[in-house]
N, CA, C and O atoms as CSV, one atom per row, in Angstrom:
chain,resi,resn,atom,element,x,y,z
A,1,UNK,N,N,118.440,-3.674,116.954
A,1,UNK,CA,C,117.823,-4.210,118.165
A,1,UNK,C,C,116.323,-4.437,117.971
A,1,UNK,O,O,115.714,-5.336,118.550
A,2,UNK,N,N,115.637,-3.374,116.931
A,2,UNK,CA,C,114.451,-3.694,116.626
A,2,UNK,C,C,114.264,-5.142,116.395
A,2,UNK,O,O,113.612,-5.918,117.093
A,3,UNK,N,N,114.848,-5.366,115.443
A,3,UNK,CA,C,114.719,-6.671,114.739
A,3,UNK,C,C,115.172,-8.251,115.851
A,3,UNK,O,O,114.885,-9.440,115.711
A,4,UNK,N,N,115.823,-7.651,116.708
A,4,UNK,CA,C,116.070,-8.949,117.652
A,4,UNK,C,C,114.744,-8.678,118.449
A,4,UNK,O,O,114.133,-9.747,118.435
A,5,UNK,N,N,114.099,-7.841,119.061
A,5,UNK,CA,C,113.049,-7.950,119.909
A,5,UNK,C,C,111.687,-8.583,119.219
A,5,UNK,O,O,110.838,-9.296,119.754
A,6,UNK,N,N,111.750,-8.085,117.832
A,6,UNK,CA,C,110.665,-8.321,117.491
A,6,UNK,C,C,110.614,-10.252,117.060
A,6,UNK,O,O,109.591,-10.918,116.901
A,7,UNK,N,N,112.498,-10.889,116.936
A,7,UNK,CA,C,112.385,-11.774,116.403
A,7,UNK,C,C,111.974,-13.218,117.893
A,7,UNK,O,O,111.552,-14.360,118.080
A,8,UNK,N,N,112.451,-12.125,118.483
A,8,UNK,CA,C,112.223,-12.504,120.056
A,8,UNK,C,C,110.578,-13.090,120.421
A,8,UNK,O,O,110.080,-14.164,120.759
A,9,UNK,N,N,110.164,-11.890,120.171
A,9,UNK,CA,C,108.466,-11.822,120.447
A,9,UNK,C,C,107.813,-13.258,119.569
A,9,UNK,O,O,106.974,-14.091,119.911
A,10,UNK,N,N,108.512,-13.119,118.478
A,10,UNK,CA,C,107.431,-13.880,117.711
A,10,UNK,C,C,108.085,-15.854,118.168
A,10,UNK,O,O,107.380,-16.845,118.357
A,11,UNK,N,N,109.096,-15.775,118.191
A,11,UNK,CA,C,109.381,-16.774,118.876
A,11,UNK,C,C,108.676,-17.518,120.002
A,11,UNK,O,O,108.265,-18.677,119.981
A,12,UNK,N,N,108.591,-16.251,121.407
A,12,UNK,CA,C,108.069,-17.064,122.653
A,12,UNK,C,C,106.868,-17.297,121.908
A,12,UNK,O,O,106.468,-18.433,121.654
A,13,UNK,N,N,106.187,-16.081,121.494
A,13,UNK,CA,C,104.609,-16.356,121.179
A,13,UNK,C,C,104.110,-17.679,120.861
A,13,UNK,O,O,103.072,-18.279,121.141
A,14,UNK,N,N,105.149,-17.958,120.193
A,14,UNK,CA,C,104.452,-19.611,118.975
A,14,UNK,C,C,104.836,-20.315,120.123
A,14,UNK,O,O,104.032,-21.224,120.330
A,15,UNK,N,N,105.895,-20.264,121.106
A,15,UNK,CA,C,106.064,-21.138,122.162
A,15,UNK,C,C,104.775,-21.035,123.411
A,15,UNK,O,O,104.235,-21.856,124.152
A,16,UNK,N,N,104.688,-20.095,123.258
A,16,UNK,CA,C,103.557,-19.925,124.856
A,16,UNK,C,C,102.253,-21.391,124.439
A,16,UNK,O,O,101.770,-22.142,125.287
A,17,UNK,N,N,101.982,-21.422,123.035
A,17,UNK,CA,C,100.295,-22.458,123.718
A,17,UNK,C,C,100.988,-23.890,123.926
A,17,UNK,O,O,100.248,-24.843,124.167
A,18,UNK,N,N,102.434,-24.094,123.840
A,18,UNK,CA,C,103.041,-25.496,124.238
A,18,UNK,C,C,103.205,-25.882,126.047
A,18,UNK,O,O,103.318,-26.892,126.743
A,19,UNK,N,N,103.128,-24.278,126.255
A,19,UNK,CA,C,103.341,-24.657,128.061
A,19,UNK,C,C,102.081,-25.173,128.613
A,19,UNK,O,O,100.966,-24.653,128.596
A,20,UNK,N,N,102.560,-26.563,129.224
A,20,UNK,CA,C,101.437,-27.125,130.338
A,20,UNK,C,C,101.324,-26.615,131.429
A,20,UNK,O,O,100.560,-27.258,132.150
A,21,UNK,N,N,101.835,-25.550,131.982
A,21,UNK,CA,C,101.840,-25.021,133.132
A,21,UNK,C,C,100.255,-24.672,133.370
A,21,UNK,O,O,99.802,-23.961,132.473
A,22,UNK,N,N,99.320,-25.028,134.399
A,22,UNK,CA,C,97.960,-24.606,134.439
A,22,UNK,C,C,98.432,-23.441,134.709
A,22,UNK,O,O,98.190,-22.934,133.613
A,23,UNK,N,N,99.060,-22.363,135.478
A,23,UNK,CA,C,99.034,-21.449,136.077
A,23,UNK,C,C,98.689,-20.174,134.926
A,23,UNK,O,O,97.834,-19.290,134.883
A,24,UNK,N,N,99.894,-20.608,133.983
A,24,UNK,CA,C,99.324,-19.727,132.650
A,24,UNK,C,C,98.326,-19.654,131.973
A,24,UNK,O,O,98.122,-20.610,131.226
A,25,UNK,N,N,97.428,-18.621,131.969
A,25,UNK,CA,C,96.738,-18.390,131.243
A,25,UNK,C,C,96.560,-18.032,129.893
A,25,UNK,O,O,97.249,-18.474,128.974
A,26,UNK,N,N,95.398,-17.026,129.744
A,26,UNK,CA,C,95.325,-16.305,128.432
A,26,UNK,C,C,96.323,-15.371,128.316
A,26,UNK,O,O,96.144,-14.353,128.985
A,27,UNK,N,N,97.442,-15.434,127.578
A,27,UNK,CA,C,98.614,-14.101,127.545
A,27,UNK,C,C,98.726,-14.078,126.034
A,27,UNK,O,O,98.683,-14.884,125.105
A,28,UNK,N,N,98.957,-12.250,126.299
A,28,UNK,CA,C,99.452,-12.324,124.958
A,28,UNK,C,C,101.294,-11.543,125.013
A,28,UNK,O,O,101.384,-10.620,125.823
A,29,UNK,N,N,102.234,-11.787,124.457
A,29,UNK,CA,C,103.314,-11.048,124.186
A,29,UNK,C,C,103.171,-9.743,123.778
A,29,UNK,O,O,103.015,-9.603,122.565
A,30,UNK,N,N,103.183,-8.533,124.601
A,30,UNK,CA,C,102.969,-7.219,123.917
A,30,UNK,C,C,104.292,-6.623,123.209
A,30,UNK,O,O,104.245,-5.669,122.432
A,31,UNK,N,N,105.234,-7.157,123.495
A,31,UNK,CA,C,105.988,-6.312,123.165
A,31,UNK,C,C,107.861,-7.177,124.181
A,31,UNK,O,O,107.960,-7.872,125.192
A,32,UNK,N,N,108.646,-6.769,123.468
A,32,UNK,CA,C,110.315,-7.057,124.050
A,32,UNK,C,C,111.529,-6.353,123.831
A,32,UNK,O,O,112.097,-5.960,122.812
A,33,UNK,N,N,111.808,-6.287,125.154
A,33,UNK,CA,C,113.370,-5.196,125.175
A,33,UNK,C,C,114.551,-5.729,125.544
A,33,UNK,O,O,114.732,-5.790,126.760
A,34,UNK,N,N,115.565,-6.206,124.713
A,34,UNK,CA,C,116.537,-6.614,124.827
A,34,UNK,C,C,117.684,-5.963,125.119
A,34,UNK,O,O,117.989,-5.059,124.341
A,35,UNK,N,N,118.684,-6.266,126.392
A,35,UNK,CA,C,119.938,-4.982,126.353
A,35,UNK,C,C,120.440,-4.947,125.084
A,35,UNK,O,O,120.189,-5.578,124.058
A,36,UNK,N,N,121.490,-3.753,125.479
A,36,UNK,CA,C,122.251,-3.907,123.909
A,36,UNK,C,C,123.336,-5.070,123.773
A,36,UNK,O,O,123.812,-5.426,122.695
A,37,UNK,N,N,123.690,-5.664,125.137
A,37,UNK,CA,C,124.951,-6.979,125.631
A,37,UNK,C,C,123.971,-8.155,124.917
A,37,UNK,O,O,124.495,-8.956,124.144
A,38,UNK,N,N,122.514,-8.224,125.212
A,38,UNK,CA,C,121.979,-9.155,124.419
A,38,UNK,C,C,121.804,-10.472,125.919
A,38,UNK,O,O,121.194,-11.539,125.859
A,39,UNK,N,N,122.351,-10.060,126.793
A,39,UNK,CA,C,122.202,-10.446,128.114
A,39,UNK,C,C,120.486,-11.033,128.809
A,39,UNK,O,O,120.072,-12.147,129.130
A,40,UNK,N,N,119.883,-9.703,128.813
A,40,UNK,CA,C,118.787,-10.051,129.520
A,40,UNK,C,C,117.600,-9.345,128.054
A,40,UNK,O,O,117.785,-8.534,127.147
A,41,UNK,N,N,116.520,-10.115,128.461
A,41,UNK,CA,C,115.624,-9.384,127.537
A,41,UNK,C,C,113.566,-9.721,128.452
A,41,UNK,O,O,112.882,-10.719,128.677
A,42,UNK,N,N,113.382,-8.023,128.690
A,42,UNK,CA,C,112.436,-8.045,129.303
A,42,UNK,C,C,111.285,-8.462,128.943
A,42,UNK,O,O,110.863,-7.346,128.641
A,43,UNK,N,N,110.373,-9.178,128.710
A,43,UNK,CA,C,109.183,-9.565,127.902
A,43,UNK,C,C,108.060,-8.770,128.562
A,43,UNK,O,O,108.031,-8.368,129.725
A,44,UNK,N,N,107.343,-8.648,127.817
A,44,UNK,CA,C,105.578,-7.690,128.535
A,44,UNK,C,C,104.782,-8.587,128.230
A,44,UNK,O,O,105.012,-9.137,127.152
A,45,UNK,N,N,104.019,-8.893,128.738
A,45,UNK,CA,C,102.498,-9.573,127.900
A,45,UNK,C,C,101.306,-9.072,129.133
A,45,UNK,O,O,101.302,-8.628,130.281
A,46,UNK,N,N,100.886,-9.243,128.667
A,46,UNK,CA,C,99.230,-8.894,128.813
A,46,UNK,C,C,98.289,-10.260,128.906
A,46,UNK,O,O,98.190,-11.148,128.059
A,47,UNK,N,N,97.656,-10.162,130.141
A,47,UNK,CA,C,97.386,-11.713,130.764
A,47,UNK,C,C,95.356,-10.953,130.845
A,47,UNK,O,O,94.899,-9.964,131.418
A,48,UNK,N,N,94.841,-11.790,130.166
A,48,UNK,CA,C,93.161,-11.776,130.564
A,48,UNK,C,C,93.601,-12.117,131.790
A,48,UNK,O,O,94.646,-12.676,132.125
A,49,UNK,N,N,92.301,-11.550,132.696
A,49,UNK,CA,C,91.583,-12.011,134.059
A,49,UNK,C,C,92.197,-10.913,135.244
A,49,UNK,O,O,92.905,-9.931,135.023
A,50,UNK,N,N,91.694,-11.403,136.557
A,50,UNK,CA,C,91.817,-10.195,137.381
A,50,UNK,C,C,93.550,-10.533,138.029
A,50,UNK,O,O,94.349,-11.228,137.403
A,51,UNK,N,N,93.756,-10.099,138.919
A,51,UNK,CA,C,95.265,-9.601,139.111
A,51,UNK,C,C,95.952,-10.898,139.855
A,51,UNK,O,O,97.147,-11.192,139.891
A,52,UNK,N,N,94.482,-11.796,140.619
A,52,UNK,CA,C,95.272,-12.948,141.055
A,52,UNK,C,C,95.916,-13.833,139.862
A,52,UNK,O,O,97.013,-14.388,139.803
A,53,UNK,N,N,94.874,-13.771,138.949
A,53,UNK,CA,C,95.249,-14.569,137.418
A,53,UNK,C,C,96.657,-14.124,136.726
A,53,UNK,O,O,97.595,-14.823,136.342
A,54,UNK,N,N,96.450,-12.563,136.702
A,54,UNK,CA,C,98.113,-12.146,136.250
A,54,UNK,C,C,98.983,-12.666,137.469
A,54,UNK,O,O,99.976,-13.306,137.123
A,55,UNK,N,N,98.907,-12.603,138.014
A,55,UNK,CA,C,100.099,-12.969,139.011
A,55,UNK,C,C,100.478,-14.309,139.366
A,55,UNK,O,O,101.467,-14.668,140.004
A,56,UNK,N,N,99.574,-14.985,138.876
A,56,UNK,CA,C,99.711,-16.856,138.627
A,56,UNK,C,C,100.308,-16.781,137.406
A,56,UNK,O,O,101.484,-17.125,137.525
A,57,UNK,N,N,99.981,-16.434,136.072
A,57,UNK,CA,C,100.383,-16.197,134.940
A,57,UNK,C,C,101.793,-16.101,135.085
A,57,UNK,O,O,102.494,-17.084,134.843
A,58,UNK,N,N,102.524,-14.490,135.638
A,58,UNK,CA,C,103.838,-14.369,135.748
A,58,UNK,C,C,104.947,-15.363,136.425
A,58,UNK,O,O,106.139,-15.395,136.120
A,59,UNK,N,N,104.246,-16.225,137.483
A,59,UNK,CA,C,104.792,-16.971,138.100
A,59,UNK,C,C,105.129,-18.089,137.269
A,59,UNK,O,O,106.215,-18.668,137.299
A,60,UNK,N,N,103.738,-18.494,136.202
A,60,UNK,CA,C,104.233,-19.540,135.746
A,60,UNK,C,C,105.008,-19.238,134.599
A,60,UNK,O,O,105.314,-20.248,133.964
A,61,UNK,N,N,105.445,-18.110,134.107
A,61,UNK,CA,C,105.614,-17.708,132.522
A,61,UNK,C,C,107.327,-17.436,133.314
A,61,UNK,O,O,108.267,-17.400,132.520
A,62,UNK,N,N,107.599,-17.285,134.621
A,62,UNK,CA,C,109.118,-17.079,135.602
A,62,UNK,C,C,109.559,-18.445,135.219
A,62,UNK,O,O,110.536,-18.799,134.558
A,63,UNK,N,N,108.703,-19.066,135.733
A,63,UNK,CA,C,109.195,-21.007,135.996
A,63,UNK,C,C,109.696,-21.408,134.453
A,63,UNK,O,O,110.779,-21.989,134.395
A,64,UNK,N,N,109.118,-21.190,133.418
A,64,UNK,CA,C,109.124,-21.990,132.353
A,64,UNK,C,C,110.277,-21.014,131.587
A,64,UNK,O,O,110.436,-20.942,130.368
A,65,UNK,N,N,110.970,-20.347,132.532
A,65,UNK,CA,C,111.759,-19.133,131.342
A,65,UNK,C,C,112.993,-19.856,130.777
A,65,UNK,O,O,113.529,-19.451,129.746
A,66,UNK,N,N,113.688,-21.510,131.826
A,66,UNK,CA,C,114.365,-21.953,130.979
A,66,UNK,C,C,114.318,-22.302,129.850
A,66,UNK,O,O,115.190,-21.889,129.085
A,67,UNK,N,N,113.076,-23.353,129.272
A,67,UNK,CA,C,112.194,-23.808,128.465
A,67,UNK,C,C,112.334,-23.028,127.510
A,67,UNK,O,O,112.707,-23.335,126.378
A,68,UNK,N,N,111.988,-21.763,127.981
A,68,UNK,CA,C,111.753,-20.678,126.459
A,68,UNK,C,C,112.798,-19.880,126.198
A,68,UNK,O,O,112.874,-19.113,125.238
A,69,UNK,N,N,113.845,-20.093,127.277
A,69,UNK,CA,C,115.324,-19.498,126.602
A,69,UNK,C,C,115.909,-20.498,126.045
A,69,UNK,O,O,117.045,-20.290,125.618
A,70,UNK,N,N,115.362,-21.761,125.897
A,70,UNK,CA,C,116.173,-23.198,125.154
A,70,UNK,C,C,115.558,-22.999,123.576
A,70,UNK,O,O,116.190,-23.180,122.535
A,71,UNK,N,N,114.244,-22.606,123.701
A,71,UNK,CA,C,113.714,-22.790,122.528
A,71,UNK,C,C,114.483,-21.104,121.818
A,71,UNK,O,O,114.950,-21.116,120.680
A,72,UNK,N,N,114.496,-20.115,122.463
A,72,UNK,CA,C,115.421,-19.022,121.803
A,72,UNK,C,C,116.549,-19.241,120.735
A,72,UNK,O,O,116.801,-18.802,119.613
A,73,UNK,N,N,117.169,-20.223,121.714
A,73,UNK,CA,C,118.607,-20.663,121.614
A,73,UNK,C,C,118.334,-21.585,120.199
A,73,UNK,O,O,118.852,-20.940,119.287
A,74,UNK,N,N,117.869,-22.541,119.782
A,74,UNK,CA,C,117.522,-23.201,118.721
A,74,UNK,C,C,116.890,-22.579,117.822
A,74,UNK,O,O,117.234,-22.620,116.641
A,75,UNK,N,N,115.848,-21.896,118.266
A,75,UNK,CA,C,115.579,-21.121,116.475
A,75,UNK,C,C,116.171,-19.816,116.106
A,75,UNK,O,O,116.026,-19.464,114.935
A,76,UNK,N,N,116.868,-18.982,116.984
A,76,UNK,CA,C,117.464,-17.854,116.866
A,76,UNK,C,C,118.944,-18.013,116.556
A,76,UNK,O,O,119.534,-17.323,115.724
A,77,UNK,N,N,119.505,-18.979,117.293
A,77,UNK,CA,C,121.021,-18.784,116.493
A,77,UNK,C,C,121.745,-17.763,117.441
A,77,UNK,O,O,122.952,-17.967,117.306
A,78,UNK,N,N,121.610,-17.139,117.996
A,78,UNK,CA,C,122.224,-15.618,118.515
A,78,UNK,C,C,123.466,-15.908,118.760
A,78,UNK,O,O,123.879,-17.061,118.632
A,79,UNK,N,N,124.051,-15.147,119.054
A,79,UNK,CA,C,125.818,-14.962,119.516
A,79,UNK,C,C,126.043,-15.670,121.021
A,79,UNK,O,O,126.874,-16.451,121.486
A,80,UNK,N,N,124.620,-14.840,121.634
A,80,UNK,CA,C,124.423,-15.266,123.064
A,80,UNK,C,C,122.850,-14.979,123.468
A,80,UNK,O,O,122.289,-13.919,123.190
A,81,UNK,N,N,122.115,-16.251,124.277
A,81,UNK,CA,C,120.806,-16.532,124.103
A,81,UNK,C,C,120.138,-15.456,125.685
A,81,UNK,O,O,120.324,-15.961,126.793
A,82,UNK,N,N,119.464,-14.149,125.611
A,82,UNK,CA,C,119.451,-13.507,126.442
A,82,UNK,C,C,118.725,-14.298,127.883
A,82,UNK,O,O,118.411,-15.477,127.721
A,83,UNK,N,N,118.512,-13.790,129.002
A,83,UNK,CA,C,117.734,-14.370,130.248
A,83,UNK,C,C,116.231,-13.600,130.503
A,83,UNK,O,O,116.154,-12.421,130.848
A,84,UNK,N,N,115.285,-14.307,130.316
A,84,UNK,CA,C,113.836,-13.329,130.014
A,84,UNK,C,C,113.761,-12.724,131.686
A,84,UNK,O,O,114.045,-12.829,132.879
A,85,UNK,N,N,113.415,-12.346,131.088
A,85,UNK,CA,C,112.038,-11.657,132.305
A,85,UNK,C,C,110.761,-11.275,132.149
A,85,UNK,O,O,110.393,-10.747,131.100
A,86,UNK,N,N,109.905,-11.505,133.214
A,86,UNK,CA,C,108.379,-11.371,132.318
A,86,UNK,C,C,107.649,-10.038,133.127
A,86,UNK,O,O,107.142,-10.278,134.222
A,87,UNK,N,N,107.622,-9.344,132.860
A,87,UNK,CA,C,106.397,-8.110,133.376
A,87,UNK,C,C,105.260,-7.596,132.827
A,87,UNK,O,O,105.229,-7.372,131.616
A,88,UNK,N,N,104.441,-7.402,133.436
A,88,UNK,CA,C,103.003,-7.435,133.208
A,88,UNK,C,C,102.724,-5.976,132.449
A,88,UNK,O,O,103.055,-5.067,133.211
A,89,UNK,N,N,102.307,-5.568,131.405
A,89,UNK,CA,C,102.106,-4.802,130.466
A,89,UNK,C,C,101.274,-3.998,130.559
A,89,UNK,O,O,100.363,-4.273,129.778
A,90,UNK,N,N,100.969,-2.570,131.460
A,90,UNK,CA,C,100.291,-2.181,131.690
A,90,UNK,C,C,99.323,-1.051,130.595
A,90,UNK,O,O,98.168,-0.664,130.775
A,91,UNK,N,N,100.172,-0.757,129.565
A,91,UNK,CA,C,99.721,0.001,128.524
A,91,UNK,C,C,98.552,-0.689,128.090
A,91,UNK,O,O,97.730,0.216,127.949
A,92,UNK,N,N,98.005,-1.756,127.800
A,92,UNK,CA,C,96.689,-2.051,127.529
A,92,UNK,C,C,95.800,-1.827,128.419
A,92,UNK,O,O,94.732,-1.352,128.032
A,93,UNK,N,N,96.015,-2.138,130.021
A,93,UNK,CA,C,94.819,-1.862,130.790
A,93,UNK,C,C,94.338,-0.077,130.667
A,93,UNK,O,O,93.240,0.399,130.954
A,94,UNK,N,N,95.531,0.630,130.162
A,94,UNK,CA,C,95.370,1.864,130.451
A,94,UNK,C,C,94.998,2.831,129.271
A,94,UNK,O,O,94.503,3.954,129.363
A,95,UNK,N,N,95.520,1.799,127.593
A,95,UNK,CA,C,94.289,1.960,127.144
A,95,UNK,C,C,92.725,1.641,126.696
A,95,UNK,O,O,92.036,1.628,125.676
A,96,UNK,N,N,92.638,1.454,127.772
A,96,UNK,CA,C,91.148,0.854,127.784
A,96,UNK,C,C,90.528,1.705,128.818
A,96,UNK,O,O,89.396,2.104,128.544
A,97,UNK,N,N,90.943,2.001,129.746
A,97,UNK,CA,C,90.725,2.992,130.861
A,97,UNK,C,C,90.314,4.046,129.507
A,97,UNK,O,O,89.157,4.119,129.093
A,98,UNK,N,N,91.399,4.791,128.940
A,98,UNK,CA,C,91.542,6.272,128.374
A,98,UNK,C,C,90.285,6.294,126.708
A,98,UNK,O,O,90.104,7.205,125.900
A,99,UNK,N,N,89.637,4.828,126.775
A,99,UNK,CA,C,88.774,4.550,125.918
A,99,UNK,C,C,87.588,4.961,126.367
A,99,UNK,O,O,86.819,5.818,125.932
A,100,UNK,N,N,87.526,4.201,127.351
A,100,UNK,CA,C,86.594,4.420,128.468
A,100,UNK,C,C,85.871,5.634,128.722
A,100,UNK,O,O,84.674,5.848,128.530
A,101,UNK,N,N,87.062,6.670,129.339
A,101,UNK,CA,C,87.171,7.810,129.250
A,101,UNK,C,C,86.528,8.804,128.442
A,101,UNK,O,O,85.685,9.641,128.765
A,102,UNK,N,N,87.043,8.582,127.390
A,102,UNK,CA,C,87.061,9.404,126.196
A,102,UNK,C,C,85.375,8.819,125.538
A,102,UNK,O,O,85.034,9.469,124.550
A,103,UNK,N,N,84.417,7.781,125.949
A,103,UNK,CA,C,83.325,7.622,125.320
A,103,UNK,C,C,82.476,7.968,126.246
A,103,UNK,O,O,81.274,8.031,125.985
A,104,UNK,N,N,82.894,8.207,127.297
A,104,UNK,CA,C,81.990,8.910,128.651
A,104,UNK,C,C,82.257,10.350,128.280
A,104,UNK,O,O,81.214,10.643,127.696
A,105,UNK,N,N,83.041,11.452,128.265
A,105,UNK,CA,C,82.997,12.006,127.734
A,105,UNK,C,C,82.504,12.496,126.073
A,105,UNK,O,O,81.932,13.581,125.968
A,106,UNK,N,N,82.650,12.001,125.330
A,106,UNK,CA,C,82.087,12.771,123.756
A,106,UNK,C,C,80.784,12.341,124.022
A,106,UNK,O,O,80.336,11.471,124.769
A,107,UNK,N,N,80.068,13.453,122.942
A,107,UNK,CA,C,78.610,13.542,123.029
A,107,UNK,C,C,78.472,12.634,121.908
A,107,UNK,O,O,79.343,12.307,121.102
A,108,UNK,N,N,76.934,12.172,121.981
A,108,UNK,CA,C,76.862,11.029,121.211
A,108,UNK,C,C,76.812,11.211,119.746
A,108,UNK,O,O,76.211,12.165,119.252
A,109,UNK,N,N,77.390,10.375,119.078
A,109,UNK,CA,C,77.591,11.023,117.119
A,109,UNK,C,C,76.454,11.007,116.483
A,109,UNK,O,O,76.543,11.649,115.436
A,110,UNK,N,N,75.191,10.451,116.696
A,110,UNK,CA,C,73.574,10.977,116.175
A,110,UNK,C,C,73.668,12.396,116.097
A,110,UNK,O,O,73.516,13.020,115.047
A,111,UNK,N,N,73.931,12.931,117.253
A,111,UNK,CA,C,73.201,14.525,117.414
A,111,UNK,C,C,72.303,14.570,118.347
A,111,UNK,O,O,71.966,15.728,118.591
A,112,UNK,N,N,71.810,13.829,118.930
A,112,UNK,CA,C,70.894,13.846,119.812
A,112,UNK,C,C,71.416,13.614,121.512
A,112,UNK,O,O,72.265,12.876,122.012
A,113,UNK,N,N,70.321,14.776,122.176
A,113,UNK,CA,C,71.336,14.541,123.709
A,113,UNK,C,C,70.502,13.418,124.245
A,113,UNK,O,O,69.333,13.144,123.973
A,114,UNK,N,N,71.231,12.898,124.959
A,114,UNK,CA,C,70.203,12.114,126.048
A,114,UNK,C,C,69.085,12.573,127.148
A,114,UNK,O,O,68.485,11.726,127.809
């Protein structure tokens, strides 16, 4: 299953800068989980900008999911071509938060306090 998600990922990816959809933005594919039926397969990506932007993003990355389950279907070959879904990837915003975090906390690596 590794190997179908990952063959998954790299697929939409090369497909995403073909969509004219304005709504989509800057996204990137973080990551994909396919059932084991091969049925549905959840996509993550990670959209620059603030939350109205992700949420235009998902809308348009919903609309175009025939598009990119056609293009599945042609370079993958599969048994059976799964139905995406797109959700917004929260593990990056959160590590960046815990970056954040963690440099507000440690003392600075000179040696010297402020």
């Amino acid at each position: 299953m590794r190997r179908v998600n990952e063959s998954v990922r790299q697929v939409l990816a090369e497909a995403l800068p073909d969509l004219k959809d304005p709504r989509i933005g800057l996204v990137t594919i973080t990551g994909v989980v396919t059932s084991a039926d091969l049925r549905v397969a959840t996509v993550y990506v990670s959209v620059l900008g603030n939350a109205r932007k992700r949420r235009a993003t998902l809308e348009g990355l919903a609309s175009a999911h025939g598009l990119l389950q056609a293009q599945l279907a042609r370079q993958l070959r599969m048994k059976r071509t799964p139905e995406l879904t797109f959700e917004y990837d929260l593990s990056v915003e959160r590590g960046v938060r815990m970056t954040q975090l963690i440099d507000e906390l440690a003392p600075d690596s000179d040696g010297t306090e402020d």
